[in-house]
N, C-alpha and C positions, 0 to 999 in steps of 0.2 A: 309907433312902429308901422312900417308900411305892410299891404296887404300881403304880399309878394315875400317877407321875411316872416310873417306869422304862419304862412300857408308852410313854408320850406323850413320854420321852428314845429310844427306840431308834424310834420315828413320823419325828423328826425329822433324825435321822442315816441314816435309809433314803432320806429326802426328798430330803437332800443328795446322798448318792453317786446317787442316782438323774437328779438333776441334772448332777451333775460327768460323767457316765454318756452323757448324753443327748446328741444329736447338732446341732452348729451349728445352726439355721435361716437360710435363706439367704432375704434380700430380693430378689426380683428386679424389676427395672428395668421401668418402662412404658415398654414401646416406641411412640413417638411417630413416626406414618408421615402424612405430607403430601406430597400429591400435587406432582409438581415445575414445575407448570404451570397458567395457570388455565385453569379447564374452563368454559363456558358450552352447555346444553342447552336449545332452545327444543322444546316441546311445547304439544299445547292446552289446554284447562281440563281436556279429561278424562284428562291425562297420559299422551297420547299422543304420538309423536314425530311431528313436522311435516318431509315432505317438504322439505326448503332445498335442492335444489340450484340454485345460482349465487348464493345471501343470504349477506349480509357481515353480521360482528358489529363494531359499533364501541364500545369502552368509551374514556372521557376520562377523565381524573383532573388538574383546572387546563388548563393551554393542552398536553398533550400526550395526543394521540387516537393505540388503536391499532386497524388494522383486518385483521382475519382471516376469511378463507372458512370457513363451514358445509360439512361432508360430509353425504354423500346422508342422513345419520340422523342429523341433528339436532342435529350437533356444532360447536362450533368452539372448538379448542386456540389459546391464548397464552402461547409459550412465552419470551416475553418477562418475565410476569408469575408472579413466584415468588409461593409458598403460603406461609401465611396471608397474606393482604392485606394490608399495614396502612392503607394509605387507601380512601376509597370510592371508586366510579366510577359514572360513566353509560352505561346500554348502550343503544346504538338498532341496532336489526336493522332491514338493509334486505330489500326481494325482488330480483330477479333483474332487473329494469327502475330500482330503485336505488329506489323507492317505500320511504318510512318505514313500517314496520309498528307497532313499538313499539318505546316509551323507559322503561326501568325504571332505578331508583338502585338503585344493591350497595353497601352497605355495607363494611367496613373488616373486617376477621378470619373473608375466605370459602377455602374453598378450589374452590367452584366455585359457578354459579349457574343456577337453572334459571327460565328466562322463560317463562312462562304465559300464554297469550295465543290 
């Protein structure tokens, strides 16, 4: 055997045990975290939070509407409506005298929405 195949035989038996040697690699799992409710944030164009106290948010999806209060910051939780969406809805934000402000379409696969306006 020439020196040159013995050098490139004991390369590849180092290669092995180095392997056999070598410690599992473990995949770890994507953890997939979606919020358990839908969330709607209305704010202005300059993405700032809009004072709602006493504005309802109403989102429809076909003939069923649901309507939830906004808190003082701009919020309003529906925890009726689990994450990711799969249908879309319409939201119309009323004010406090029940006055339509806006009506924006959400799309299908949100897990929350924020109304601009």
């Amino acid at each position: 055997m020439r020196e040159a195949d013995k050098k490139a035989l004991m390369a590849k038996k180092a290669l092995l045990a180095r392997k056999t040697n070598a410690k599992k690699v473990v995949k770890r799992k994507r953890i997939k975290q979606t919020f358990s409710r839908f969330v709607v944030l209305a704010t202005s164009t300059g993405n700032v939070n809009k004072d709602t106290t006493g504005w309802t948010a109403s989102l429809t999806s076909g003939a069923v509407t649901t309507t939830r209060d906004f808190d003082d910051f701009g919020v309003a939780q529906f925890p009726a409506i689990s994450t990711l969406t799969t249908v879309s809805y319409v939201l119309r934000i009323r004010d406090e005298a029940g006055n339509l402000l806006t009506t924006k379409s959400v799309s299908a696969n949100r897990e929350f929405f924020v109304a601009r306006f």
